[in-house]
ZAFI-319756 format. One record per residue (C-alpha): z, y, x. Coordinates in steps of 0.02 Angstrom, whole numbers, padded with zeros to 5 digits, always signed. Each point is the difference from the previous one (the first is absolute). Layout:
N
ZYX ...
END
This chain:
581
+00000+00000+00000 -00045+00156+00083 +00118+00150+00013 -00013+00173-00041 -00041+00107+00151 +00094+00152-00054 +00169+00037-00141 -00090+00060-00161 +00130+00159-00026 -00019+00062-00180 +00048+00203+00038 +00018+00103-00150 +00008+00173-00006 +00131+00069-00131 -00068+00189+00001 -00177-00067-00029 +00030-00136-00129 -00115-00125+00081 +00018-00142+00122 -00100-00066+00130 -00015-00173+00102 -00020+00009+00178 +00005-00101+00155 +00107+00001+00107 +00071-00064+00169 -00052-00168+00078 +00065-00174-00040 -00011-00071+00160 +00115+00127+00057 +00118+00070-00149 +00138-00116-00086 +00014+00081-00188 +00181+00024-00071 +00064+00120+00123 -00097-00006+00126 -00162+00047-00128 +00119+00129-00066 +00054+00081+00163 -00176+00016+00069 -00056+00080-00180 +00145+00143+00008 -00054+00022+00200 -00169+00065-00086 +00027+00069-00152 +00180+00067-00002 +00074+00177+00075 +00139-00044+00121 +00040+00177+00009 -00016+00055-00190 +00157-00015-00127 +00010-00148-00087 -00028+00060-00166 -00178+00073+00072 -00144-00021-00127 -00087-00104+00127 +00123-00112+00069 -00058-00179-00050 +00096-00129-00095 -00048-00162+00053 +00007-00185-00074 -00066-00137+00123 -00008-00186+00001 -00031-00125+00134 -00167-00145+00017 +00097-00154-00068 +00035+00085-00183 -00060-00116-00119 -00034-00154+00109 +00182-00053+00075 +00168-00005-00088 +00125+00143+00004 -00122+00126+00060 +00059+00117-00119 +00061+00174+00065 -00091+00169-00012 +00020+00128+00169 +00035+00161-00087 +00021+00139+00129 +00013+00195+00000 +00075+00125+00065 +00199-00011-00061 +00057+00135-00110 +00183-00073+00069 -00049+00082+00189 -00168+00063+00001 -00057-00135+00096 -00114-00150+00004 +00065-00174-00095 -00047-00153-00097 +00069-00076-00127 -00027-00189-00065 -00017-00087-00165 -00048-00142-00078 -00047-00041-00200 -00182-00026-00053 -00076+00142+00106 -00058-00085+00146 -00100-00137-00107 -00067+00135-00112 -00065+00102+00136 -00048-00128+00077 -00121-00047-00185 -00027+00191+00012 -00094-00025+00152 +00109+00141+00115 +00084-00036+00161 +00064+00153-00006 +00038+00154-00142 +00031+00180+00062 +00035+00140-00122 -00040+00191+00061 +00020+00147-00071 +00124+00049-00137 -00053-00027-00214 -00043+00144-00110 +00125-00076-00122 +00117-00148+00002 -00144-00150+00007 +00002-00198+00024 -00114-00050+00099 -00110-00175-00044 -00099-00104+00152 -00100-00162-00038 -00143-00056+00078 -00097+00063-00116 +00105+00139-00076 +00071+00145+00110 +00061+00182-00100 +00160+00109-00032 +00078-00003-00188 +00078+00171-00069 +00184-00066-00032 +00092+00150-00030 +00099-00069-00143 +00097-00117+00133 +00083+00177+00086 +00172-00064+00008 -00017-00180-00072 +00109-00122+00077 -00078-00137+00091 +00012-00154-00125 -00062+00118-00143 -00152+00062+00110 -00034-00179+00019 -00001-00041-00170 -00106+00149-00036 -00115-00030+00121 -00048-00192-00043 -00041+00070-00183 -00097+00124+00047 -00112-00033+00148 -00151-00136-00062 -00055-00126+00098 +00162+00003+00073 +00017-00204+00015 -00013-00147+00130 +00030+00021+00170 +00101+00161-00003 +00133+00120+00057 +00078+00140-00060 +00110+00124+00119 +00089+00125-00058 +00132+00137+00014 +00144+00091-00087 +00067+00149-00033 +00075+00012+00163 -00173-00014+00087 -00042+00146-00091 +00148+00082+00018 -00038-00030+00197 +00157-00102+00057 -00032-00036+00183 +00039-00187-00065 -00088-00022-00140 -00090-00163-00017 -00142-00078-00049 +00028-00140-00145 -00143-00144+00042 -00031-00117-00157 +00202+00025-00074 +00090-00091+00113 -00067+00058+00185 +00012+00158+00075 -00083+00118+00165 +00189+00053-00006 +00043+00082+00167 -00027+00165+00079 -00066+00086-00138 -00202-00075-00055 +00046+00029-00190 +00024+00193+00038 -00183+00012+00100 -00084-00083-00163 +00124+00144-00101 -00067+00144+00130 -00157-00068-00034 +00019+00008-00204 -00063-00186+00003 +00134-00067-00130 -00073-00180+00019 -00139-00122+00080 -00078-00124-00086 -00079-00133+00117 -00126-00113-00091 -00046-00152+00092 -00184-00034-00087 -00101-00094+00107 +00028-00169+00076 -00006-00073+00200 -00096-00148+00046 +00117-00122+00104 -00036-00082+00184 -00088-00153-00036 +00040-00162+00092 +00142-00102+00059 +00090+00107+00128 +00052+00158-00124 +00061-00155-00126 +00094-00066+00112 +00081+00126+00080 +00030+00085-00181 +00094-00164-00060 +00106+00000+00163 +00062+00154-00015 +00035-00016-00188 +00099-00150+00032 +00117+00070+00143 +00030+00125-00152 +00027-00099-00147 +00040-00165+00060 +00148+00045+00142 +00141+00063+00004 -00055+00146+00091 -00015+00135-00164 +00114-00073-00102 +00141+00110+00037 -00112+00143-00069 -00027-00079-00161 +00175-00071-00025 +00113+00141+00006 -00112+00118+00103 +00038+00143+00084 +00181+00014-00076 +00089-00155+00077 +00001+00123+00140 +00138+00096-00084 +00157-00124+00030 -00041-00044+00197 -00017+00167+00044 +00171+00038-00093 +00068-00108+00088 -00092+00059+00172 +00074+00168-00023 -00167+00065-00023 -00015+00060-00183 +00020+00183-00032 +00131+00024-00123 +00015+00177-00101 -00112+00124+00146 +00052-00118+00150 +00192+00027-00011 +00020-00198+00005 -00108-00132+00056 +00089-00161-00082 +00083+00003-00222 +00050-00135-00093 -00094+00068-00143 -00169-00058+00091 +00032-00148-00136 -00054+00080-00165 -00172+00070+00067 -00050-00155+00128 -00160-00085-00008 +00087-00158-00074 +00069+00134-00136 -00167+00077-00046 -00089-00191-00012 +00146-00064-00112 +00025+00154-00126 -00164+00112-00013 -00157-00091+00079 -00115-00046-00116 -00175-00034+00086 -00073+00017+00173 -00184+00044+00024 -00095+00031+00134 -00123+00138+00082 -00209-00048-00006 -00044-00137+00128 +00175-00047+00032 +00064-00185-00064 +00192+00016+00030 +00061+00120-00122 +00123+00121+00064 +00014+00110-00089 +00177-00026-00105 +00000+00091-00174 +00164+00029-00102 +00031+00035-00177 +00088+00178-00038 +00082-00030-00188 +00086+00173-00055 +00060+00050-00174 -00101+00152-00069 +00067+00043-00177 +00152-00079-00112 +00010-00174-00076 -00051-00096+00183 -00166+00070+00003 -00063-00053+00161 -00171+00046+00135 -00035-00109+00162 -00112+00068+00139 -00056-00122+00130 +00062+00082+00175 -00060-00078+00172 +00126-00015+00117 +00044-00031+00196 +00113+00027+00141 -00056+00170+00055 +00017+00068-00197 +00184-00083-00033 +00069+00067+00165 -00073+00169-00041 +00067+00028-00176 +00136-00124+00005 +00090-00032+00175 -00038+00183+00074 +00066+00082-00172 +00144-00108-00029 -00067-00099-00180 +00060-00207+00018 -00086-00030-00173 -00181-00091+00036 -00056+00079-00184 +00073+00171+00033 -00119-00017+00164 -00148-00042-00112 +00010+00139-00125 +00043+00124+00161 -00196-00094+00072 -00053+00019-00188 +00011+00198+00000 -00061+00019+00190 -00168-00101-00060 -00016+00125-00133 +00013+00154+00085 -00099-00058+00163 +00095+00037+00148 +00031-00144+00152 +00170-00066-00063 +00039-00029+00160 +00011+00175+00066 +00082+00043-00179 +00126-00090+00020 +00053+00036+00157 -00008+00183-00031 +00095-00025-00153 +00131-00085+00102 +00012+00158+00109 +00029+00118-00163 +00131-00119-00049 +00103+00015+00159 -00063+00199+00005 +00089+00007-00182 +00156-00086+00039 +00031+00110+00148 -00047+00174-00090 -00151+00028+00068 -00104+00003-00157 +00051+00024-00170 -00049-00062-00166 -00068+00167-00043 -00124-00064+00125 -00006-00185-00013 -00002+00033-00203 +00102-00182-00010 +00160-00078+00094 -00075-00097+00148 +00136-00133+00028 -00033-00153+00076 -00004-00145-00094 -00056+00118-00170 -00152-00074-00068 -00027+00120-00135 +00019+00165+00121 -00138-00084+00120 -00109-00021-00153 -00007+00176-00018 +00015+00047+00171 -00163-00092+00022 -00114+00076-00132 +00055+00156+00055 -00047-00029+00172 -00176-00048-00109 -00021+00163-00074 +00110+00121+00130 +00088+00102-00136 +00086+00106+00124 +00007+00039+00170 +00089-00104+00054 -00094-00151-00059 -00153+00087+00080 +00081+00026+00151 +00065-00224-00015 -00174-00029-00038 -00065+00053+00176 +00147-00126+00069 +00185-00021+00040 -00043+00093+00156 -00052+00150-00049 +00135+00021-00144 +00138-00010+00137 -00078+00115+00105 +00018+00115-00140 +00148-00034-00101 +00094-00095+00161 +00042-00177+00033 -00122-00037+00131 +00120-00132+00076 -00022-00127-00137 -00155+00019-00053 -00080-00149+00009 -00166+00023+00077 -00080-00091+00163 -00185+00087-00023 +00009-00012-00175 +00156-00092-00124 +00051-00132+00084 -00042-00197-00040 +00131-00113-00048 +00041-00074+00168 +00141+00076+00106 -00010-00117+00117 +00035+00084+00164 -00086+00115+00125 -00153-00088+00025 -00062+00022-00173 +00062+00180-00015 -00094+00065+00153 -00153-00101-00091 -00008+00071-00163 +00056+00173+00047 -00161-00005+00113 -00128-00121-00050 -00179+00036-00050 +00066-00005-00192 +00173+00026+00017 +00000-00184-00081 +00100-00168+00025 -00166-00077-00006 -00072+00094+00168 +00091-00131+00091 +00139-00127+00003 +00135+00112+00040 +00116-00072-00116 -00038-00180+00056 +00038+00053+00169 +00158+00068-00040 +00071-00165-00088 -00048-00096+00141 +00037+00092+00177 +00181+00069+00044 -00058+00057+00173 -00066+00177+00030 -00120-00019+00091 -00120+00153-00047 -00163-00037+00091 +00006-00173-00076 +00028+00080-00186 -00151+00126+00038 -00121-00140+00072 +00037-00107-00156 -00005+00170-00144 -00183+00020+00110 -00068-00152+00006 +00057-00045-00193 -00091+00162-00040 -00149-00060+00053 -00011-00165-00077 +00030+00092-00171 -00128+00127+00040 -00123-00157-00018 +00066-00071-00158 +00018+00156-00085 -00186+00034+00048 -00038-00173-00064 +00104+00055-00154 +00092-00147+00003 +00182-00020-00087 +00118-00001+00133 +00086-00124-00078 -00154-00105+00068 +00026+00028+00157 +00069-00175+00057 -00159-00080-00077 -00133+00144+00064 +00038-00017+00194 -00166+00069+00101 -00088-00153+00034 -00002-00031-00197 -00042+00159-00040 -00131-00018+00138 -00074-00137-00084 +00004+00089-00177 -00103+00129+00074 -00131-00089+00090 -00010-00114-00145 -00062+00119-00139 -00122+00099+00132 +00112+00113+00129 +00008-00097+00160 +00007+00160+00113 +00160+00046-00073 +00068-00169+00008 -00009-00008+00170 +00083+00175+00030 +00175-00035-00099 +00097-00008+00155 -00046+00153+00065 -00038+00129-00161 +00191+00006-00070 +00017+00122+00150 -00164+00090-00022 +00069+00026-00178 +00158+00042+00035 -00072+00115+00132 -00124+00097-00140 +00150+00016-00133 +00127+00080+00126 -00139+00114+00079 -00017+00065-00183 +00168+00030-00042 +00030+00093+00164 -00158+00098-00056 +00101+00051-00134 +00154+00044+00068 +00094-00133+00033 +00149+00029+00155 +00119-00148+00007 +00107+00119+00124 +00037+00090-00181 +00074-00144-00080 +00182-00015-00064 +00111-00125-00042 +00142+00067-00130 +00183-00010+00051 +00044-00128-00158 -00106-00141+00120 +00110+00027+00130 +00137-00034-00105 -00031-00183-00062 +00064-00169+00034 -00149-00153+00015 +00031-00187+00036 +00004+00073+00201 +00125+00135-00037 -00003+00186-00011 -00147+00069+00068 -00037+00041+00176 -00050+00184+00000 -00049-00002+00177 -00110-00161-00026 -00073+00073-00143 -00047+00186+00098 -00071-00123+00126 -00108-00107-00117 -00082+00182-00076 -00026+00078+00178 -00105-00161+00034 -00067-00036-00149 -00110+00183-00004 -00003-00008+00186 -00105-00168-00077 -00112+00087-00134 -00039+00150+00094 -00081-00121+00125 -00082-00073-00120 -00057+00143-00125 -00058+00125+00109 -00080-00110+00146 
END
């Protein structure tokens, strides 16, 4: 089966109201996913413009094995970050890689900025902008339901992103809901698509792909599908998922408990991943191309009106979301969690960073820092019904100071005060306070993400301090990620897609150049991605660690500030090497 020679990118131009296909790149040479992504921002986007520039591009990318190998199923979506002004990606998964993938586009890049708020639609054979101006403010499940009414043709292979109010509101974390349950959540894509007055895109996968003929592809297909389905290598992500996490990093001293003040509670019981399986889950279901079936859904029942009238919403849940709005904010109650999730999904912002700033105006408000006048609701952890409100108004920023929360925990304390415990390494910190290795990582990596590297795996495993050993392996991990992400793989594949399978994925549906390069390109993409966020003014000699981190107790003991000082220095000493050689 012969290969493509070049991405087909699908760029459409917002101002205009028209779209175009183009070529672009070389397949011999360029990955997809993020490295496709990367080298599309190198030419069209404006290192040294604002990110809320008309012309910055917004870009969606997926990798060559979409459609013909199992849990291919992320979408690269980078921009520049309304969070710092500088370059990012952000990953998700759902039915958009398939139905781009139908849709015939390696790539989709929006330019330009709407006359009025607009969806746009790409097929194959369809590409336009909607007028959707009725959707100003809608929340993101009714914007959903809207839209599947209204658009025709809308069926098959599709995908439907879209944003909140808080997108249009421009949080600097808003997100982007993919297909309900999936989300571009960090660093702020959902507020580029608000900036952009694109309220939603609607990908319609209308064509079909011919598959490699002959033994080979078959073979290796029904390999790979049976170290999947057949092992016992996934089946922690379908049995309890993400959430058995919860209890053995309790017990690590590793969980953040209300904004980092603890790292071990006895209450980790009532929201555990054991919890959440035996009260609320009710189905798990799985992105586009994936057989194992992650994804964990949960049943929200809540009384509306007198006489046990009762509503259920189906809520998707993992460890990231239950540390966020239940550990870090003090709730023990796995459904208070899920209607906390339930009113983050509506209003579109990453609940990650929303709860973690929310756990900062808690501890703000108890020490008299903030008032309710300004919070418009008691913060206090553990009260469900206070973050409930808390969140929508960080959805619709009310006030100032909900505008001022929306742009991060951060940037509030540096107003109102409280800069010590704000939570923030880069952006709100991920649920693993693990020790110094992972701190230095996130507060510093190419996303500010636990996913950039193993930092947090490293930490669990290695009491020494031994800080060229850390940097080598934070590096190195780097780069191997750098290829799966550009393969869009699930990293949750990543035991299964080693480089000499992926290697033979590639060369067997028509890309044997870049199956023979695997060992080498991680770096060349890690390489591109740092020497475009330096471009756009990135200095890891800027970066802070807050006081509360210094302040913690792991499975190692307290924290070694001089280990951790030592771990930044060469850490950046690290990145500078590599994004500005």
């Amino acid at each position: 089966m012969p290969a493509n020679k070049t991405y087909r990118v699908v760029i459409m131009h917002l101002d205009k109201g028209y779209a175009e296909p183009v070529s672009f790149g070389d397949t011999k040479e360029l990955l997809g996913g993020s490295h496709l992504a990367a080298a599309l921002y190198d030419k069209y986007g404006l290192p040294n413009e604002h990110w809320d520039h008309p012309d910055q591009p917004l870009i969606f990318a997926i990798g060559p094995l979409v459609g013909y190998f199992p849990l291919m199923s992320k979408v690269v979506c980078a921009f520049k970050s309304p969070y710092n002004d500088q370059y990012s990606e952000s990953h998700a998964g759902g039915r958009l890689a398939l139905a781009m993938r139908f849709a015939n586009a390696d790539a989709i890049l929006f330019r330009g900025r709407a006359k009025t708020l607009s969806a746009a639609v790409i097929g194959a054979r369809r590409l336009g902008l909607v007028d959707v101006h009725y959707l100003k403010g809608m929340d993101v499940f009714s914007t959903g339901r809207s839209l599947r009414k209204t658009i025709e043709g809308f069926s098959g292979h599709r995908s439907l992103m879209r944003i909140g109010p808080a997108g249009e509101n421009l949080s600097a974390y808003a997100c982007i809901n993919v297909d309900t349950y999936r989300h571009f959540g960090r660093m702020g894509s959902g507020t580029v698509m608000g900036v952009k007055n694109l309220k939603a895109v609607m990908v319609q996968g209308d064509e079909s792909i011919p598959l490699p003929e002959g033994k080979p592809y078959q073979t290796l297909f029904r390999d790979i599908y049976k170290q999947m389905t057949a092992t016992h290598m996934m089946s922690k992500y379908f049995d309890l998922g993400t959430p058995q996490n919860l209890i053995p990093l309790n017990e690590l001293k590793s969980l953040p408990w209300r904004n980092l003040q603890a790292t071990h509670d006895s209450g980790v019981e009532g929201i555990s991943g054991e919890r959440f399986a035996k009260d609320l889950l009710l189905r798990n279901t799985a992105c586009s191309g994936c057989p194992v079936g992650c994804i964990h859904i949960g049943m929200l029942r809540e009384m509306f009106s007198d006489e046990h009238r009762f509503k259920y919403h189906q809520v998707a849940y993992d460890y990231e979301p239950i540390f966020s709005v239940g550990s870090m904010i003090g709730v023990t109650d796995a459904s208070g969690v899920l209607s906390i999730m339930d009113e983050v999904e509506k209003v579109g912002v990453d609940v990650m960073s929303a709860g973690v700033a929310l756990a900062w105006a808690t501890e703000a408000f108890q020490k008299g820092i903030i008032t309710e006048e300004q919070t418009l609701t008691p913060l206090e952890f553990g009260y469900v019904e206070g973050y409930k409100k808390a969140v929508a108004h960080l959805g619709y920023a009310p006030n100032e100071f909900y505008m001022r929360l929306a742009n991060g925990a951060l940037k509030a304390a540096a107003h109102y005060g409280g800069e010590d415990f704000a939570c923030v390494l880069g952006q709100e910190m991920a649920g693993y306070a693990t020790g110094e290795v992972f701190f230095a990582q996130q507060a510093m990596s190419f996303r500010h993400s636990h996913l950039d590297a193993g930092g947090y795996s490293y930490d669990q495993t290695h009491n020494e301090q031994d800080a060229d050993k850390a940097i080598d392996y934070l590096i190195k991990d780097e780069q191997g990620r750098c290829v799966l992400t550009s393969m869009v793989a699930c990293l949750f594949s990543r035991g299964v897609y080693k480089n000499d399978v992926l290697s033979k994925c590639l060369d067997s549906i028509g890309y044997p150049e870049l199956a023979g390069k695997l060992d080498t390109i991680g770096a060349d993409i890690q390489k591109l991605r740092w020497q475009i966020r330096f471009k756009t003014g990135y200095d890891p000699v800027q970066t802070k660690i807050p006081k509360r981190f210094l302040e913690i107790e792991t499975w190692k003991g307290k924290i070694d500030p001089q280990y951790l000082d030592t771990l930044k220095h060469r850490y950046g000493q690290a990145l500078m090497e590599i994004g500005r050689s």
